[in-house]
N, C-alpha and C positions, 0 to 999 in steps of 0.2 A: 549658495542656497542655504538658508538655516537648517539645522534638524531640528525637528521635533523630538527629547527626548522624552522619558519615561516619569512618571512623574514617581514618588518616594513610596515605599511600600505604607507609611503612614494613610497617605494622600489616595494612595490604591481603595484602602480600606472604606475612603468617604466618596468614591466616587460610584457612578451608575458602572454598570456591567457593559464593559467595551465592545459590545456587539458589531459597530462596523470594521471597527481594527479584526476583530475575530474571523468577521465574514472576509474580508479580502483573505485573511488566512487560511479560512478553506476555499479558497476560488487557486489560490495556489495549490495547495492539495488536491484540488480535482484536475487542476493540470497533470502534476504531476501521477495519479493517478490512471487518469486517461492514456497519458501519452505510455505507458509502462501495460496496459493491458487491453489497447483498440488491435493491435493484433490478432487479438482472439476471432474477434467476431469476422476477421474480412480476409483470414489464412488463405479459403479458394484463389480470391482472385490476386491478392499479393503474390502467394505463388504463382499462379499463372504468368503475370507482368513479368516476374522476376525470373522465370523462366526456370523454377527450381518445385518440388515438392513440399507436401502440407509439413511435412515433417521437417525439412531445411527451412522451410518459413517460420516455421514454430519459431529456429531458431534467431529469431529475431526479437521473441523478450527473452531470453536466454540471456546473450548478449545485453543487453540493456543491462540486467540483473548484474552481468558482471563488472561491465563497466563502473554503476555503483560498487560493488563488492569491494573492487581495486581500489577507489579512490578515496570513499566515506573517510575511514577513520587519517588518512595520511593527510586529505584536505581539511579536516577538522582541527589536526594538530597542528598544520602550517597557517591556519588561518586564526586561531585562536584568537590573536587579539583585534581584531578587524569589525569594521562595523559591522553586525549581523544584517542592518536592512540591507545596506550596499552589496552584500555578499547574496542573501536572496533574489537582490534584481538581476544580479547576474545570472543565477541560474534559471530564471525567466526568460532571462533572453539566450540562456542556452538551449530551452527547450525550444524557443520560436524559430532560433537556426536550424536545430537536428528536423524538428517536422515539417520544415518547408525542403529539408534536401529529401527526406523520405517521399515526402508526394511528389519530387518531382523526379526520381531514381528509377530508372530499370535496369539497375547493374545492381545485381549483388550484392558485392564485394563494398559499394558504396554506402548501399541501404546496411550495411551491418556496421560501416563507420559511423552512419548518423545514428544510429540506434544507441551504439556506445557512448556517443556524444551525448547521447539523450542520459545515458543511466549514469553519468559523471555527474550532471547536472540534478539530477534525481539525488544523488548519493550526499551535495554539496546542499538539497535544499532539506531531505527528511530531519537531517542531522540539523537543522535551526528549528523544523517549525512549530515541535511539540515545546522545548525549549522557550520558543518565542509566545506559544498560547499561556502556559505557566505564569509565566515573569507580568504578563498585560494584568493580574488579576492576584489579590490576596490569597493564601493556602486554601481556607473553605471554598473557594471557589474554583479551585483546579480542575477537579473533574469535569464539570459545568463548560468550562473553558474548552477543553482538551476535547468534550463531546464535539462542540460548536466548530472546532477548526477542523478536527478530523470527518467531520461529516462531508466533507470532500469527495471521500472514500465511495460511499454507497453514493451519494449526487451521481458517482462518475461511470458507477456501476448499473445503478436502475435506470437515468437516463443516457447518458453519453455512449456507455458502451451499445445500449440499444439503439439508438438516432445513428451512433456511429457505425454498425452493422446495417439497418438499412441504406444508408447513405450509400457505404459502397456498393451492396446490391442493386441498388437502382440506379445510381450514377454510375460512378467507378472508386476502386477499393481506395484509392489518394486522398479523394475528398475530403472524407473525416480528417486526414492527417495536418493540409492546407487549413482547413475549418481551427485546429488545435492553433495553430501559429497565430491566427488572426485571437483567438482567445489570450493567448501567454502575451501577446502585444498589447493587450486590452488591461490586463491582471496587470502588466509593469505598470502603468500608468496611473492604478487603484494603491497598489502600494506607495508607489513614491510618491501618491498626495493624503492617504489617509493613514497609515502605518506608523506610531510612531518608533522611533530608531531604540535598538538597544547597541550597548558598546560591548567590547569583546574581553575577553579574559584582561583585566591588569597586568595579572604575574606571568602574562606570556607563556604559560605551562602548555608546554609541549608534548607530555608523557601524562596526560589525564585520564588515558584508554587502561595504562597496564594499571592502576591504582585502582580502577572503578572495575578490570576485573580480579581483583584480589576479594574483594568485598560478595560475602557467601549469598546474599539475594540476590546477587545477580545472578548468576551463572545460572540457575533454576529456571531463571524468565530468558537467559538467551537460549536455553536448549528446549525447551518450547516452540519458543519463536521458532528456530531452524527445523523443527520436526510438522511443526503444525504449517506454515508455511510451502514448506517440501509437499505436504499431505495437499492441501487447496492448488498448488501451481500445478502439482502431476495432473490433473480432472481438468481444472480452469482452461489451461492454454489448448485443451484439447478439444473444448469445450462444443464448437464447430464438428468436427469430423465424426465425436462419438454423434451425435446426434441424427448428421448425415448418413452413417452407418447404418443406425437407427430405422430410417424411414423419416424421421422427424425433421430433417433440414432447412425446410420453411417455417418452423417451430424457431429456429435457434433465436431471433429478437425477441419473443413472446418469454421464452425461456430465463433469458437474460436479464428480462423489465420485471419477472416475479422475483429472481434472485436481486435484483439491486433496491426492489421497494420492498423487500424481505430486510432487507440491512438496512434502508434507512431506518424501522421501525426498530432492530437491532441498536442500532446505536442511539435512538431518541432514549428505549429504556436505559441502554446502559450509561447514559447522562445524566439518568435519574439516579441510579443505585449504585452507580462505581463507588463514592464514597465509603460504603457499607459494608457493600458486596462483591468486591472485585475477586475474590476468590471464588465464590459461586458463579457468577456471573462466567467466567474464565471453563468450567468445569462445564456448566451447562452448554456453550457453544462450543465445546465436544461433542460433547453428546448428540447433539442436535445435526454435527456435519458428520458427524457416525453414521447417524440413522439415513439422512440425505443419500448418502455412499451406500449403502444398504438396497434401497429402494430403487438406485439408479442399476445397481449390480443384477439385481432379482428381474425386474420389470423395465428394461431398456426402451421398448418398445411402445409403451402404454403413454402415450399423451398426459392425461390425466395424475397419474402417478410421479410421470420424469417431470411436471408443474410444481406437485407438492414437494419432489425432492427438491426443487429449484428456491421453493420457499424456506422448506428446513435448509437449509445451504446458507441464504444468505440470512436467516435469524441467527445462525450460528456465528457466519463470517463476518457480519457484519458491524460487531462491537468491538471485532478482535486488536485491531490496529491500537484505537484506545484504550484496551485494557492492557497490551502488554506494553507501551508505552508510556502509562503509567506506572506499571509495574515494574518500568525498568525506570523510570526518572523516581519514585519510592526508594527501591532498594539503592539508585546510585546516590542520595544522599547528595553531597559537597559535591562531590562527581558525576551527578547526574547528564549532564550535556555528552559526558565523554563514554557513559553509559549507551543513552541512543545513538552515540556514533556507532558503538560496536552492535547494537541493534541492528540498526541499519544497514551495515555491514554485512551481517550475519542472516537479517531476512532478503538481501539479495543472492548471496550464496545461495541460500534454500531456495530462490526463485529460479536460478538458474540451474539448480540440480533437480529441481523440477522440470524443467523445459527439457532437458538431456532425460531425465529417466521415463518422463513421458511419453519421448519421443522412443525410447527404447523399447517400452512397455506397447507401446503402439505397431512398432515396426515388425516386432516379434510375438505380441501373442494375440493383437488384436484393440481395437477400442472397449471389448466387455471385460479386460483385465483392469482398466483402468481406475472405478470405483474400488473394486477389491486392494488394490495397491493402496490406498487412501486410507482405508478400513486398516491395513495391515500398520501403518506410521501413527495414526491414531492411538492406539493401545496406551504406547509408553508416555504418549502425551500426556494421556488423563493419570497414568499414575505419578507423572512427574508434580503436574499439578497438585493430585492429591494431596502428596508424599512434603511440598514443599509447605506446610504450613508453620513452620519458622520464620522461615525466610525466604522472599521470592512472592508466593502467594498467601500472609499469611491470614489468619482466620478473623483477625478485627485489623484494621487498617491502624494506624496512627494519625 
């Protein structure tokens, strides 16, 4: 079968704005999305099936997280010079494997195979696809890109994780996950006829990780990443039970569709101004999931309130993806791919010491330590940001 290649960054320049190559790129991202946080919303009954507690369920994006953690940057480097399509459709079809064994698992020990299965494949596709938005489209138009494909992200969150939370509730907790398979079956099919192909490193460079972290804006946007990260997965994965605690438990889809159309609106602005503003931008969705954490900590129990924090929540969260993946393909320069490898890397770590300190925070002081915990990894975030206006976040972009 032919490929389609890329056409010349000349020819980029003269051509329209690649919106359907784009769009199949976030229909991947909302895969991969989805399948990394449907968890959340259907813990009761996963757990029950699986015959273990909310808290061993938890750890089931834990897992996922690691799984990426382990693999991102060593499959990066082994794969370097590989077609990047041919390498994303694989991990398409490893998500379509891991969530047809998950919906159809009631052992354990199985579901936490498929799960890892799932965050190798996650680790194998974050690490292409900000990379792959970039290269479709001339430098002015990166940001613009990078919005388009990562809006995946909030897609997955305001509708998926919500459709995906009822679903289980009213069918059973599998459904969503069966549902995911038949989509990542759908997405390979979109990519390998509309996608065109990029090729992989020439110089076969193997060691692009340790070079891209030597380079001083990086390190600013990975210790971000891992704190702020940390700070959204401790709350998120919990996201169920604090609310069931609550009172609020038939709340939690409702809760869910404000946070995710909270971020689609997040990430439409920040497509508009990353250009400009990526360090404001960055500062400000702090602050915004400060105050969210704040309101949930103060007044757990108030509907109305735990809504509005659900909306500061995901205004805040939901540009973040694309701005510190800009901020990390920016400062990596030449090395930028090898940069969001270590991203990537690095924001699953942070997901999965979230899942663990979540689950500790929970087991031991209760669901109402959980905001405050949030509030407390916040602090160095916004000073880090601040602090970085060299390098990392600086104050006029290039």
């Amino acid at each position: 079968m032919a490929t389609t290649q890329l056409p010349t960054p000349a020819a980029r320049g003269r051509s329209p704005f690649p919106l359907p190559s784009l769009l199949a790129l976030a229909t991947a991202v909302f895969v991969t999305a989805l399948t990394e946080t449907l968890p959340a919303g259907v813990l009761p009954g996963m757990g029950g099936a699986l015959g273990v507690g909310e808290s061993a369920a938890g750890q089931t994006v834990t897992v996922y997280a690691l799984g990426t953690a382990a693999t991102a940057i060593p499959l990066t480097a082994a794969t370097a010079g590989w077609s990047r399509k041919r390498l994303l459709l694989g991990a398409m079809a490893g998500f379509a494997v891991a969530n047809t064994v998950t919906a159809a698992s009631t052992n354990y020990p199985l579901t936490i195979a498929a799960r890892f299965l799932a965050g190798v494949a996650a680790g194998l596709a974050w690490a292409l696809l900000a990379g792959y938005a970039r290269r479709l489209v001339p430098a002015g138009q990166q940001g613009r890109a990078m919005a388009v494909a990562m809006a995946g992200v909030p897609v997955a969150l305001s509708l998926g994780v919500p459709v995906g939370t009822f679903l289980g509730r009213v069918l059973a907790w599998w459904v969503p996950f069966l549902a995911m398979t038949a989509l990542a079956v759908g997405v390979i099919g979109w990519i390998a006829a509309a996608l065109p192909d990029q090729p992989g490193r020439a110089d076969g460079d193997r060691t692009p990780v340790r070079r891209a972290l030597a380079l001083p804006g990086v390190r600013p946007v990975l210790a971000v990443t891992v704190l702020l990260v940390l700070a959204h997965t401790v709350l998120f994965t919990y996201v169920a039970p604090f609310l069931d605690r609550a009172g609020l438990g038939t709340a939690t889809d409702s809760v869910l569709l404000v946070f995710g159309v909270a971020s689609l609106v997040a990430i439409w602005f920040t497509g508009v101004h990353i250009h400009r503003r990526l360090r404001w931008l960055t500062a400000g969705g702090v602050l915004l999931i400060a105050a969210a954490a704040a309101l949930l900590g103060l007044w757990p129990d108030g509907s109305p309130l735990v809504h509005l924090a659900a909306l500061l929540w995901g205004l805040g969260w939901g540009g973040a993806p694309t701005l510190l993946q800009t901020a990390a393909g920016d400062a990596g320069g030449a090395q930028a791919d090898a940069a969001q490898a270590a991203l990537v890397t690095l924001w699953n770590v942070a997901m999965a010491g979230g899942g663990v300190a979540g689950g500790l925070v929970l087991g031991r002081f209760g669901t109402g330590a959980l905001p405050w915990t949030v509030l407390l990894l916040l602090v160095p975030v916004l000073a880090v940001v601040l602090g970085a206006r060299a390098h990392g976040f600086p104050a006029r972009r290039t």
